[in-house]
C-alpha positions in Angstrom: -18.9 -4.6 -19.3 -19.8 -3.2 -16.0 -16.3 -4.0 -14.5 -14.6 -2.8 -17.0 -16.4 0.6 -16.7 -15.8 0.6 -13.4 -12.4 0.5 -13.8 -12.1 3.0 -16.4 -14.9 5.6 -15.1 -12.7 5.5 -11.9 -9.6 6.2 -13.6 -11.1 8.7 -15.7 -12.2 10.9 -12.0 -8.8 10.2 -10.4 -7.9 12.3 -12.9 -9.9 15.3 -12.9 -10.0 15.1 -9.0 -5.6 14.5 -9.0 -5.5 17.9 -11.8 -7.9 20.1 -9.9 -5.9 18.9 -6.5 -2.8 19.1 -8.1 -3.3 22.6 -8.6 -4.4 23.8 -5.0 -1.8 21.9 -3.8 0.5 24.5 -5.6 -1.3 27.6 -4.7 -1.1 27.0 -1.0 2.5 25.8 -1.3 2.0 22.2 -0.2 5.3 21.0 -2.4 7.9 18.5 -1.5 11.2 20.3 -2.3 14.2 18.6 -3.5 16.6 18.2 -0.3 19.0 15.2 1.0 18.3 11.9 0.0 15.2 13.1 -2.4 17.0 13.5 -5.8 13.5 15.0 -8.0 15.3 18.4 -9.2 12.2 20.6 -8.6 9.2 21.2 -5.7 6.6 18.7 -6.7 2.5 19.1 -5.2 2.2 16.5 -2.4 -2.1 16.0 -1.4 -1.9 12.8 -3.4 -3.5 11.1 -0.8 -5.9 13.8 -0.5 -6.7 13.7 -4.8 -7.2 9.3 -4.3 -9.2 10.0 -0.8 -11.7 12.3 -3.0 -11.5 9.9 -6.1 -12.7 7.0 -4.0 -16.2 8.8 -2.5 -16.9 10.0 -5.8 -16.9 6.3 -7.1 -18.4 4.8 -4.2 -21.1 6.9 -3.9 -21.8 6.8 -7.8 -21.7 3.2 -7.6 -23.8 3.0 -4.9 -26.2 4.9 -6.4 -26.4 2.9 -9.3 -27.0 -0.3 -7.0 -23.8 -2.4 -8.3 -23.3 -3.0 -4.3 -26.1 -5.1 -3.9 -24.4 -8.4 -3.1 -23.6 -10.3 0.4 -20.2 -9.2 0.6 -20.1 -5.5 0.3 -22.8 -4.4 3.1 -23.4 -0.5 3.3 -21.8 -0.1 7.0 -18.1 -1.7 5.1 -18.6 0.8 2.8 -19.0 3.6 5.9 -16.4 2.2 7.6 -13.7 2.6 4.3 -14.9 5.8 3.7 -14.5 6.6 7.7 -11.4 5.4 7.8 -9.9 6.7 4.3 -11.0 10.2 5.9 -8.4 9.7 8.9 -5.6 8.5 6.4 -6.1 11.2 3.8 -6.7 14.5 6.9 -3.8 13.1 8.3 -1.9 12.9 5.2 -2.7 16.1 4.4 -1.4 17.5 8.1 1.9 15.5 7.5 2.3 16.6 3.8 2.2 20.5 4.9 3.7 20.6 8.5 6.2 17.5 8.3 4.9 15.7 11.4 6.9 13.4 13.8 6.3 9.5 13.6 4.8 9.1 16.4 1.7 11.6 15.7 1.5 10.4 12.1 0.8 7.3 13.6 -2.6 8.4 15.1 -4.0 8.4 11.5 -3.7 4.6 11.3 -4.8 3.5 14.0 -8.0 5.7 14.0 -8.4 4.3 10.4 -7.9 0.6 11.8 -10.5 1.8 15.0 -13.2 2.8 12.1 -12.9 -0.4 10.1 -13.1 -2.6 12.7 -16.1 -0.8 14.4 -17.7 -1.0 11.0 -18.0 -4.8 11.6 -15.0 -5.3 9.1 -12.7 -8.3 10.4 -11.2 -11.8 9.8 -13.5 -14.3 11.4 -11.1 -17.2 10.0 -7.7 -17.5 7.8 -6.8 -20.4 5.9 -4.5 -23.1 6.9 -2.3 -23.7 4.2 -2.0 -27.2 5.2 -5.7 -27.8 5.7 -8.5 -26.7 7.4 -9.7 -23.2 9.0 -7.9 -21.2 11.6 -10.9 -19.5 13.5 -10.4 -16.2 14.8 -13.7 -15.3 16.2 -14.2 -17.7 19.4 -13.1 -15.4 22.0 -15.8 -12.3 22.2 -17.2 -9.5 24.6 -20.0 -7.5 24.6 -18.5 -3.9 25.0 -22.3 -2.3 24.9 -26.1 -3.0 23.6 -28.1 -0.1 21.4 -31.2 -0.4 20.8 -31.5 -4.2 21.6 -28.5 -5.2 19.4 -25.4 -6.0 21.2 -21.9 -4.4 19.8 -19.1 -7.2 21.0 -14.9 -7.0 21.0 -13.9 -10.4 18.8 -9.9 -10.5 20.3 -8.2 -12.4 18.1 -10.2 -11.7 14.9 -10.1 -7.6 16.1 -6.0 -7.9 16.8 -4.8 -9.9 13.3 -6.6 -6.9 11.5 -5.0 -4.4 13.5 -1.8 -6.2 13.3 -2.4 -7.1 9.2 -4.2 -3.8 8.5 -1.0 -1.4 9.7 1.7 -3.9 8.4 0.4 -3.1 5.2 -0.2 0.6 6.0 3.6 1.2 6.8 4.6 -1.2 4.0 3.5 1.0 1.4 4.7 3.9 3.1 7.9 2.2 3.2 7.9 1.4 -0.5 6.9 5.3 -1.6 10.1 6.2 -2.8 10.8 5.8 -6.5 7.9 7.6 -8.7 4.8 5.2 -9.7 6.4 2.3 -7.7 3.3 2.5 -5.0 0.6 3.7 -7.4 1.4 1.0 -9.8 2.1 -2.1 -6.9 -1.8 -1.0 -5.8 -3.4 -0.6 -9.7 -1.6 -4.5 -9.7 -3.1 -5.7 -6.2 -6.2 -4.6 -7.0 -6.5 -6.4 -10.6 -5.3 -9.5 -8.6 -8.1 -9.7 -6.1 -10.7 -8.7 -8.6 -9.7 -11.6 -11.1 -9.6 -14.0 -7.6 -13.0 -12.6 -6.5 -14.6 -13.5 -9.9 -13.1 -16.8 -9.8 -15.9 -20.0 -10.1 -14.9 -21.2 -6.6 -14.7 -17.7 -5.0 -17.7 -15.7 -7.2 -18.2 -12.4 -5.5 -18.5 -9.4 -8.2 -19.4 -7.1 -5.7 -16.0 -7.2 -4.3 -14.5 -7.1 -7.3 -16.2 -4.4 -8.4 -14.9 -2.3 -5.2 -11.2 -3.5 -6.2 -11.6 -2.4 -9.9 -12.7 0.8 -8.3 -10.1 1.4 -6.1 -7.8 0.3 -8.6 -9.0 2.8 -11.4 -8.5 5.4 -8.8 -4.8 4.9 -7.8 -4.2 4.2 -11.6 -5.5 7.5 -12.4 -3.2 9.2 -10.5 -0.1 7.3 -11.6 -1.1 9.2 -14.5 0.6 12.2 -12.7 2.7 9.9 -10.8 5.2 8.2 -13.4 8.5 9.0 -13.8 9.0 12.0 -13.8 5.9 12.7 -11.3 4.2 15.5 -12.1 2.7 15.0 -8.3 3.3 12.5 -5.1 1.4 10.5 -3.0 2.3 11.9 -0.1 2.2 10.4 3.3 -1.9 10.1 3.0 -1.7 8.5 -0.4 1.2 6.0 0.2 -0.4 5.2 3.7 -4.1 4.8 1.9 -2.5 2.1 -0.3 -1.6 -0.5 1.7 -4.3 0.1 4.1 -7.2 -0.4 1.8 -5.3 -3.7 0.1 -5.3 -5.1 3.3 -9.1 -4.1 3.4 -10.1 -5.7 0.6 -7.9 -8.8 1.2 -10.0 -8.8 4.7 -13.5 -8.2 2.7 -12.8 -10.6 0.1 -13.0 -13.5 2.7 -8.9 -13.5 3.6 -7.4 -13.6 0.5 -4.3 -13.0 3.2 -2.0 -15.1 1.0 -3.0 -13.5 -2.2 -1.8 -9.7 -1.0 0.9 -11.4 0.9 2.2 -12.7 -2.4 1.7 -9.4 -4.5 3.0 -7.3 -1.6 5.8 -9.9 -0.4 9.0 -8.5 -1.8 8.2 -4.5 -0.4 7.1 -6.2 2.9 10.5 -8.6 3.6 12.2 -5.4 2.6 10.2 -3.5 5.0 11.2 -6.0 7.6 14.7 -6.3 6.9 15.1 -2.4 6.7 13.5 -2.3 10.7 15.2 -4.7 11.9 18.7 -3.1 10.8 17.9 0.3 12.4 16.8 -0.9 15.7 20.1 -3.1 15.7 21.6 0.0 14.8 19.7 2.1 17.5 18.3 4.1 14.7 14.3 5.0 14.6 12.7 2.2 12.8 10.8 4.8 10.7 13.8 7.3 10.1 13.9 7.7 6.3 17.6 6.4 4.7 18.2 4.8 1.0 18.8 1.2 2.8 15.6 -0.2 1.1 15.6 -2.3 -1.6 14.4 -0.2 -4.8 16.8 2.6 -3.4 19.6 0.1 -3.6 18.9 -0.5 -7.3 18.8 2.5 -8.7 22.2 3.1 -6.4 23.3 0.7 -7.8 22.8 1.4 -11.6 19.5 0.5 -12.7 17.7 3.7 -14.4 14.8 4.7 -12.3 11.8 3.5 -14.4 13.4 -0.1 -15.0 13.7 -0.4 -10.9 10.1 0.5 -10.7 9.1 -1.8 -13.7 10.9 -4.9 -12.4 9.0 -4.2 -9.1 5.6 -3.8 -11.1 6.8 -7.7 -13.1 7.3 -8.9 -9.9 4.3 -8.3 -8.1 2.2 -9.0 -11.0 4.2 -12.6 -11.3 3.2 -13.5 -7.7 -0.1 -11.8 -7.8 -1.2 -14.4 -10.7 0.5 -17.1 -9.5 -2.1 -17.6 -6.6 -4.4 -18.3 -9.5 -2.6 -21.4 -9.9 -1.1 -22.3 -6.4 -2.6 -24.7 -3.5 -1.7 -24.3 -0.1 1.8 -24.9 0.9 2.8 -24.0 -2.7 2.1 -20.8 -1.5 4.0 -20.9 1.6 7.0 -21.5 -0.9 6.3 -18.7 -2.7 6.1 -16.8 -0.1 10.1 -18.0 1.0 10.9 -17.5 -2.5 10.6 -14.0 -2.6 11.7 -13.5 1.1 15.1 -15.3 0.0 15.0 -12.9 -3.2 14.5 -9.6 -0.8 17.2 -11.3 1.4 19.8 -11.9 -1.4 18.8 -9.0 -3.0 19.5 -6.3 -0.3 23.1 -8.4 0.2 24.0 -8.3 -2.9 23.0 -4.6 -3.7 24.6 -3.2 -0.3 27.8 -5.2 -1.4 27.9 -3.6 -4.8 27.3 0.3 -3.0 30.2 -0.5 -0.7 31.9 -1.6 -2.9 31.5 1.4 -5.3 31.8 3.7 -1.7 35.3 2.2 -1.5 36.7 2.6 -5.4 35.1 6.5 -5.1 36.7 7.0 -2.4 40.4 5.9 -3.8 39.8 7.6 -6.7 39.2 11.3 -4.6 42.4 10.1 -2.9 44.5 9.6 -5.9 42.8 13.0 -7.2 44.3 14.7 -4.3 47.6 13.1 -4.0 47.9 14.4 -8.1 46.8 17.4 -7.1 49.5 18.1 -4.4 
């Protein structure tokens, strides 16, 4: 009973924070205004990231309070450091969402977000070998300073995979935030998935999955503004926050890597693919264009809310699979969906060309009848 309250008591202040921020975010004019590729038909409140940032203390500190963090896994300074770092995400969300900021100096917010969680003692001492065994992280340290008698060391490698893993995440939800609910509802999905794994016999650690209800009850209330048609967006804090704290938990929950990897997999080959492109292109890899994968769908035909549902199937069919898979099964997994991402893109960019060339004979024909 307590995790399903959790989920629902969180849901229910996501939306009383997302209304009363929905509505501030209106009366100072902070609205994302249909123009270029954006095809919503009317100025929309952006802050989202600002409505989850504020939904997400409320439960942590209630929670808290009522002691349901009390196991080995959650420790009070993780909790800081989420909180810490959700602060960076959603101020800098916030900046981005009212003055349009360049890449380059939205990309401060992670990485002070990544600096906080890290310093917060949050990292990945070991990963999983699929193929047997432990991968240690955490033999290479330094001492950086001592307080108070306690020493406060650098662990490299460990430090630098959750740098590397926590803003691949980060920019692969970003990347993803462009269909309404798709992000909101890929997160609600994550979350449910590492709960259910963290309250597995062989893995038994409720206090994580109570954070992950939590932060899933949050992001699920707002999708309740955030569906098709949204009623508000996530913004560049919200869609940023989402990936970030996924790949948080994953980290917390003792590197359940694979198990994001597999509910994130399809936005994050997508992600890839879309990069590389640009920079073959000499485009800037974060310049916004309809080349990813969910924009190619509904392109290509398939009504907005079915694009974002087949998304939502998807990740919730690879999210439970690692319930069931061992090891290299879910290496292959994993190059399933990289082969579907692959074939998918192909296959959708062939259709839009195609459909660019028969346009563009028919305006031709048009003309010629004209004359």
């Amino acid at each position: 009973m307590t995790f399903i309250l959790t989920l629902i008591g969180a849901a229910v202040l996501s939306v009383v924070v997302t209304s009363l921020v929905r509505i501030m975010a209106r009366r100072f004019g902070v609205l994302d205004r249909p123009a270029g590729r954006k095809q919503h038909r009317t100025p929309t409140p952006l802050l989202g990231g600002f409505a989850i940032y504020l939904s997400l203390v409320g439960a942590v500190v209630v929670m808290s309070s009522l002691g349901l963090f009390n196991g080995s896994h959650i420790k009070a300074k993780y909790l800081v450091g989420i909180i810490a770092a959700a602060s960076f995400l959603a101020f800098g969300g916030a900046l981005d969402d009212r003055f349009n900021l360049k890449p380059l100096r939205q990309l401060i917010w992670p990485l002070l977000a990544v600096v906080a969680i890290i310093a917060s003692g949050v990292g990945v001492a070991y990963v999983t070998n699929p193929f047997g065994g432990l991968i240690e992280l955490n033999r290479i340290t330094t001492t950086v300073l001592w307080f108070d008698g306690i020493p406060y060391r650098l662990t490299l490698l460990a430090d630098l995979f959750a740098m590397v893993w926590l803003l691949t995440l980060t920019y692969t939800t970003k990347f993803l935030d462009g269909l309404d609910g798709l992000v909101s509802g890929v997160t609600v999905i994550g979350c449910l998935v590492v709960a259910a794994v963290s309250l597995t016999r062989d893995v038994a650690q409720a206090d994580t999955a109570l954070l992950a209800l939590a932060i899933g009850g949050v992001f699920a209330g707002f999708l309740v503004f955030n569906f098709h048609p949204a009623r508000m967006f996530l913004g560049e804090g919200g869609s940023t926050l989402a990936g970030f704290l996924l790949g948080t938990l994953a980290i917390i929950s003792g590197g359940k890597i694979a198990t994001t990897l597999l509910v994130l997999g399809l936005p994050l080959f997508d992600a890839v693919v879309v990069v590389v492109r640009r920079v073959l292109r000499g485009k800037s890899p974060f310049g916004g264009d309809r080349s990813h994968l969910h924009f190619l769908l509904v392109d290509g035909g398939v009504p907005h809310g079915q694009a974002v549902l087949l998304y939502w199937v998807l990740a919730a069919a690879f999210g439970i699979s690692t319930l069931l898979l061992r090891g290299p099964q879910k290496i292959a997994a994993l190059g399933l969906i990289g082969s579907l991402a692959l074939a998918g893109v192909a296959l959708l960019m062939s259709i839009r060309q195609r459909n660019k060339i028969i346009k563009s004979s028919l305006t031709t024909n048009d003309n010629r009848t004209s004359e």
